[in-house]
Every structure is written in C-alpha cells, then in structure tokens.
N, C-alpha and C positions, 0 to 999 in steps of 0.2 A: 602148531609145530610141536611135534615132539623128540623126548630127546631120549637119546640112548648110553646106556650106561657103557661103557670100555669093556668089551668082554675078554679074560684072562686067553693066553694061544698054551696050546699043547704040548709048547715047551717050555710052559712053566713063564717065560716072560710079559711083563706086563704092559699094554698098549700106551703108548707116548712116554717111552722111558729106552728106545732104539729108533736108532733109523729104519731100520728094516718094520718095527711096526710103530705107526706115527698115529697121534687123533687127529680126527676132522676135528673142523672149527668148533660145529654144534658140544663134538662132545667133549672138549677143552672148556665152552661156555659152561657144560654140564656140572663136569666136575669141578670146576671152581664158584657155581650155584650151592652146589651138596655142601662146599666147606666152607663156604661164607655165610650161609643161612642158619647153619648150628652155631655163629655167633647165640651169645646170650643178650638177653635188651639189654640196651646203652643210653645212658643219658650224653646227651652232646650241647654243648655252648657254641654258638657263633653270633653271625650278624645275617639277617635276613636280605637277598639280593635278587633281583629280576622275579618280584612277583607277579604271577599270573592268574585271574579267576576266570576259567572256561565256564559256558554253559550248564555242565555237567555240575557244576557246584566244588570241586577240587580244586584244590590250592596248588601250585604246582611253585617252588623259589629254589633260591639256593641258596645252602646256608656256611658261609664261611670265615676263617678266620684271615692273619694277615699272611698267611704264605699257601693258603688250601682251600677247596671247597669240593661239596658234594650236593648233589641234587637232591632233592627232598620231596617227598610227595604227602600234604594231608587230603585223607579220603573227604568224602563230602559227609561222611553219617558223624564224623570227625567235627569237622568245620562246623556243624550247624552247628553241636555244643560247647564252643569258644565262645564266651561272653565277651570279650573286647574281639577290632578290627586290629585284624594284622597287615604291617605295613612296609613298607624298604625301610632298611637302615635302623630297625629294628632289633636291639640285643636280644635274643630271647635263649631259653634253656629248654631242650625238648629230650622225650622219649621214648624210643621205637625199636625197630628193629631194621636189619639191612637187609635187601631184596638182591639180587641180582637181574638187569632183564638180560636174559640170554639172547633176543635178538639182535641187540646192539653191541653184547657183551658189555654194558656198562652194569652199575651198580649204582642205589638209590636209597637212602633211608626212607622208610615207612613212619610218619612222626602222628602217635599214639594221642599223645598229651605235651601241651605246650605252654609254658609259660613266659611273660616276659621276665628279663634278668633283675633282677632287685626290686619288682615287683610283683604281685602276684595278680593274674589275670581281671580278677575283678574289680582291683583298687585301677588297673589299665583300663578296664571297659568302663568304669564312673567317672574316671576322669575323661575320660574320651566323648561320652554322650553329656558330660556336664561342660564343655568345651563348645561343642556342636549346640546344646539346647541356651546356653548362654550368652552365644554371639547372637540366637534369636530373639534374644530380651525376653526371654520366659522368666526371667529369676528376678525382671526389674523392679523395685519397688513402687514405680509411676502405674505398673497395670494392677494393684494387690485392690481386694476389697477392703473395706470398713464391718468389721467383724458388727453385729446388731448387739445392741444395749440388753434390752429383753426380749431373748427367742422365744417361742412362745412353741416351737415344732422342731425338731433337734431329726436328723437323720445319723446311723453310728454306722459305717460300714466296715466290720469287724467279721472276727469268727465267734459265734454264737459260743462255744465252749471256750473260746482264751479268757486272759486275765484283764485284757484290757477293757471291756463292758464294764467288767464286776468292779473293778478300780474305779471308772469312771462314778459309777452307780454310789458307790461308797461313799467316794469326794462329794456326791452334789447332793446327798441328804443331811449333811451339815452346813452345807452353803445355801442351797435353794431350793424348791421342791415343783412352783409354779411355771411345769413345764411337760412336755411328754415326748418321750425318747422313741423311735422306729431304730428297731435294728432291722440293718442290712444283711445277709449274712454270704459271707463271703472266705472261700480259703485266702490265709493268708502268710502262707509258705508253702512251696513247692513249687512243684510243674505248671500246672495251670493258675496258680493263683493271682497272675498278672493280668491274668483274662478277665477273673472273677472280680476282681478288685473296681478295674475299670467297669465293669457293666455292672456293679454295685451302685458309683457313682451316676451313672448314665439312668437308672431305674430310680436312683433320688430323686432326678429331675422331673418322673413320668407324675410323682405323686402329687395328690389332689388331696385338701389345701397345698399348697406348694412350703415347701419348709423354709424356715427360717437361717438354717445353718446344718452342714454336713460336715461329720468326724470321722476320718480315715485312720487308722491305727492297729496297731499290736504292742504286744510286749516287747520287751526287749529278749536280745539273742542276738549269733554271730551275726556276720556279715554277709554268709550265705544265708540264714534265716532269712534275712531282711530283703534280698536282694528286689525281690519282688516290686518293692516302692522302689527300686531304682530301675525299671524297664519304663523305656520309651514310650510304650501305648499305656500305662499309668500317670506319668508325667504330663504326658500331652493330653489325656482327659480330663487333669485336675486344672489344668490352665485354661481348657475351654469351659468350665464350670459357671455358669451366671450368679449360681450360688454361693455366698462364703465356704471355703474349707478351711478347718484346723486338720494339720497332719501334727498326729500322735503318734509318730512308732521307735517304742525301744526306750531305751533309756537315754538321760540326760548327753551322752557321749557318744551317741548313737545320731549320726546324719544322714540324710538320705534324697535323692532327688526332688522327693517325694516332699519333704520337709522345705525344700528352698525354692517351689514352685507353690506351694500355697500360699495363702493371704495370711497365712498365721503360724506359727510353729511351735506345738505344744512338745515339753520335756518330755512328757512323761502322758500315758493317758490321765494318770491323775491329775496331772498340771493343766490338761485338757480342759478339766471342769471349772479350775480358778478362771482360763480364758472363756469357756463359752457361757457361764453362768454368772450373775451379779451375786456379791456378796453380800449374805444377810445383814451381816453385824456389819460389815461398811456400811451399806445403805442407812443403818438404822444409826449409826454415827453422823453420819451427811444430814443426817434429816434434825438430828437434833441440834446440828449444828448450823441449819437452816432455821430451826426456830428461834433460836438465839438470835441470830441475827436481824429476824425479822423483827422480832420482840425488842433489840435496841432500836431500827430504824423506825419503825410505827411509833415505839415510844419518844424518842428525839424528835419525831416528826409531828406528834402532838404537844408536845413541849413548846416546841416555835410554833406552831399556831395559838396556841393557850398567852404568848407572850403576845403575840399577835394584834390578840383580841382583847387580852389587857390594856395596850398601847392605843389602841380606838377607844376601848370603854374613856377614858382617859382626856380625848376630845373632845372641843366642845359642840359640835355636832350629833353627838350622841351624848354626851351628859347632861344638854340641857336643849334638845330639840324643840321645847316648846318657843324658848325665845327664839330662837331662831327661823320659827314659825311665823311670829309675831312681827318682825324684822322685815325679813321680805315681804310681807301683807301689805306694812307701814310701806316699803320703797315701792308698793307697787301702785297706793295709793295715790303716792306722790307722783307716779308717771303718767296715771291717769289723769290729773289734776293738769300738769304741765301742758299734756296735748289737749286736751279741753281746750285749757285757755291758747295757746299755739292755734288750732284750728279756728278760732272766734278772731283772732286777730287776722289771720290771714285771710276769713271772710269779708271782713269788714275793710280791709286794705284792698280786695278786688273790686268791694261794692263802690269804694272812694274814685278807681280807677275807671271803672265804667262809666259813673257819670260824669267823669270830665273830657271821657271822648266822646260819649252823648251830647254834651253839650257845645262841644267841634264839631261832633257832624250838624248838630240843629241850626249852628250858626251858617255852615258854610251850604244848607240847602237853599236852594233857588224859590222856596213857599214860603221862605219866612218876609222876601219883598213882595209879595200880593198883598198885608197888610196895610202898607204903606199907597197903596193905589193901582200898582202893576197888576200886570197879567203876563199869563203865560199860556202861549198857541203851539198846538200840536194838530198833529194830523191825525186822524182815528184810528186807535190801532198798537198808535205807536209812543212812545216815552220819551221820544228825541222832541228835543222843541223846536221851533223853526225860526233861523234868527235870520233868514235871509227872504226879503220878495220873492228873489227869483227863483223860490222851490215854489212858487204856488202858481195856479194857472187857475182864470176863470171859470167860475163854476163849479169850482173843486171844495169840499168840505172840510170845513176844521170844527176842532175842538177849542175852546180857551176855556182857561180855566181862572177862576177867579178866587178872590182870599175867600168870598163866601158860600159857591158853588162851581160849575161847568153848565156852558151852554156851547150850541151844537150853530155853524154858521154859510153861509155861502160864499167864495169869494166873486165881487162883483164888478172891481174895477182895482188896477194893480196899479200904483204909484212906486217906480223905481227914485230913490235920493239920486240930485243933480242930475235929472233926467226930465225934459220937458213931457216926451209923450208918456201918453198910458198906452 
C-alpha cells in the first residue's frame, strides 16, 4: 500500500486543516509516519510483557511501565546477537527507534540494543546458562577427575601466538621438564572461537598415544574477551571429556563456565603448570625425607633384632648345645632301656599265661583217660564220639582209638543197658 503525501489546493489551503478539504485515513496515517519517524533514537526503561518468539526468529513483547506501554519489535539479525534469554517480567533498558505501521495506524518501537536494567547482558546470559547447566550437575564435584601425578603427554588448547603457552612453558622449566606438550591451536576470542575451542578439545581425544591431561586457556582480558569459555558447546564438551582438563583462562579474578565445569581450575596459565606438573624441589624434599625415615625404621629395626639375637645367644640352648646334646642321647638311652626291659616282661607274663591254659585244656581233654585203660569210638570220618548204642547198627564200622594207637572194627552184635534182647 502506498501512501500519499496531502497535496497543497489552489487556494493556498492546506488538506486536513478545513472541512471543506479533509484527509483520508491513509494520509492522516501518513503524515503522522513523516513526524514521528524524524524522532531521534531513544533509549527507554520498562518491564518486558507478553513475549512472543514466531518462527521467523523475531521477538515481538511489550514493554511497559506502571500506567503505559508500547509494543516493541526485535528483528531476528537483532536477537541472534543477544547473549542472554529474554524473558517476561523482565527490567530491561533498550535502544531504538519508533516506527509507525500505517496500516493499523499504530506505532512500535524498533529495539536496536537491549540490555537488562542493572545488569549487563552478558553477566544475564552467564548467569542464566550457569543456572541451566547446574541444576544438570555439570559443576558437581562427584563427576570431577583425579588430575594424573606424572603426565607424561600434556595437550594445550590455546592460541599459538597468546601469552598463555609461553607462561606455561616458562613455569614448567623450573618445575619439571619430563614431559612433552602438543599445542592445540585454537582462536581464543571472537566470533568463532567457541567453535574452535570445542573441536580443539574433541581432536585431543583423536590422538595416538592418548594424552595424559588437556589445558584449555588464555590470558586474561575483559569479560567479552573471555566470553568464549562461557558458550554452551565449550562447556558441555569439557564435561563430556574422558580426559582430565585444567581450565586456565585469565587471571586469578577471572571466572568462567569454563573454569567451574572442569576437573581442575588453574588461576592463572602459570598456576596451570604448579597443577599439571610435579615439583622438582618437592619431590626431591619428599624423597629426602623418605630416606630419613627409612634410615630410622631399618635402623630401629635392626636394633631389635640385634637385641633379639643377643637375648637367644644368652640361652642355654644355644650357649652350650653340646650338653644339651648329650642330655637327650642320655634320656633316650634310658627309654630304650625301660621298653627293652617293658617288652621282656610282658613276654614272659604272656608265655606264664599260655601255659596255664595249656595245661586246662590238656587236663580237660577226653585222651588224657585212654591212659588210664579207656578208649574212645568214633565213627569214620568223624570227631564226635559215640556215647550211645543206639547210633550204631550192625555191620556198621568204627574207629576206636586207644592211649597207644587206632584200630578200625565191625559192629556185630548190639547190647542195649537193661535190655534183654539184642
């Protein structure tokens, strides 16, 4: 739509200043566009209210105090370069200029540059992503590494031309020397350098041998120098890191995302090398003071045994082993002796025993009365004697046996006691 200017009439009067010649809408919108637009920029204070983020990337709020407000519009080429999240109910102080849109006949501020009110946008944006990345326990102490005693492979991801190399480099030729440093080399201020940083880190990892410990740092400078170690994809690389990091950037007073998400946090790059390096002169204090101590315990330690072994020389077991010799020999003589005779006795007590049951059974065997006249009849064969007639039938053979031998017999006629017949 376009608009048209009020064109002057022939009699000298000018359009919307009579009845007789009035403006359209459009060019009432117009002309109070021309005089509100030759405003000069303006900075304005309010409170941020009904924010909206379309597709488009534009911000679109409204910013007001307690009896007014006006509509605001930040462009999108705008909003990408705002370091913090803008939010409702937000103070802030902005810059711009006033638009008119004519087709609504309203009016709008155009906001330039914007800051929050007694803060300045990037002390909002660190606090905001240190808010966000710390309710994730990125900052906990439970997830930090254990920095290595002796690295033996150091990775630095720096700028090849800063201060903070050459400072490190400094510090660790009077501390330690038994090591070897890879620079990374990475911008480490500006536009991209949040990029470079992180894929500094990401390309430690790639190396073969794998290193020991990665240093991230710069010198000191502002707060915009630095800001770099405070973007999100730096932060959240140094956290997923399997490797120890020291973050070194800036000086002692100088903090940074960057510094509260690694395993270590060096003051200074200088300070960097007291952490990542063992100290000459410590060690060699430690050590002397290791040998001290081993030197009283080994020495104490052969003292009691030296007392030890006195205290045995001392014994009569070892002072005069020979008697002692001779002692046992003598008691062992005498045990031999005791069971000797023990064993003779108890032979001679068995042999006593034997023959007085010898001479029970000889008395109570049935051959010692064959001397006497008897005899004794068996059947052939057999052991049992026959003390009865009626096991014998005529004709049937025995045995008897007599005190001087055995004869062999028939029987030929059976005589039973108090029995007439045979």
């Amino acid at each position: 739509m376009s608009f048209q200017e009020p064109a002057e009439q022939t009699d000298g009067s000018t359009p919307g200043q009579s009845q007789e010649v009035p403006l359209s809408i459009t060019q009432l919108n117009w002309v109070v566009k021309n005089l509100v637009e030759t405003l000069p920029r303006v900075w304005v204070e309010g409170e941020v209210s009904g924010l909206s983020r379309p597709s488009s990337g534009h911000l679109y709020f409204t910013l007001k105090d307690g009896n007014s407000q006006i509509r605001t519009v930040i462009w999108r080429s705008t909003a990408e370069r705002m370091r913090f999240q803008l939010k409702d109910g937000m103070s802030v102080v902005c810059s711009g200029i006033v638009e008119v849109y004519a087709p609504r006949g309203s009016y709008q501020l155009i906001v330039e540059r914007l800051e929050p009110k007694g803060e300045g946008p990037l002390q909002v944006a660190f606090r905001q992503l240190h808010q966000k990345l710390q309710s994730e326990g990125l900052f906990d102490d439970e997830r930090k590494k254990t920095l290595p005693r002796f690295p033996r492979r150091i990775g630095f991801v720096t700028s090849p031309s800063g201060a903070a190399i050459h400072d490190f480099l400094e510090a660790s030729r009077s501390q330690w020397t038994d090591y070897s440093l890879l620079l990374i080399p990475a911008r480490v201020q500006g536009e991209h350098a949040a990029s470079e940083i992180a894929r500094g880190i990401r390309l430690a990892h790639q190396i073969k041998p794998e290193l020991d410990l990665i240093i991230v740092g710069r010198g000191g400078g502002s707060m915009e120098d630095l800001w770099c170690f405070n973007e999100e994809k730096v932060v959240r690389t140094i956290s997923k890191s399997r490797i120890p990091i020291i973050s070194a950037v800036g000086h002692e007073i100088d903090v940074t995302l960057s510094d509260l998400v690694a395993d270590s946090r060096a003051l200074t790059p200088t300070h960097a090398a007291a952490l990542a390096l063992p100290n000459r002169q410590d060690l060699q204090t430690k050590l002397e003071q290791l040998e001290k101590r081993v030197r009283h315990i080994v020495g104490a330690r052969i003292k009691h045994m030296r007392e030890q072994l006195n205290g045995w020389t001392q014994r009569g077991i070892l002072a005069r082993p020979h008697e002692i010799h001779k002692a046992r020999s003598q008691k062992v003589d005498e045990l031999e002796n005791a069971c000797h005779n023990a064993i003779w006795r108890l032979i001679e007590s068995k042999k006593e025993t034997m023959s007085a049951k010898a001479r029970a059974v000889e008395a109570l065997s049935p051959l010692n009365v064959l001397g006497r006249g008897y005899s004794l009849t068996q059947q052939p064969g057999s052991h049992r004697p026959i003390s009865d007639a009626k096991e014998l039938q005529p004709g049937q053979q025995v045995k008897t046996t007599l005190d001087s031998g055995t004869f062999l017999s028939t029987v030929g006629e059976i005589e039973l006691s108090n029995t007439k017949d045979s």
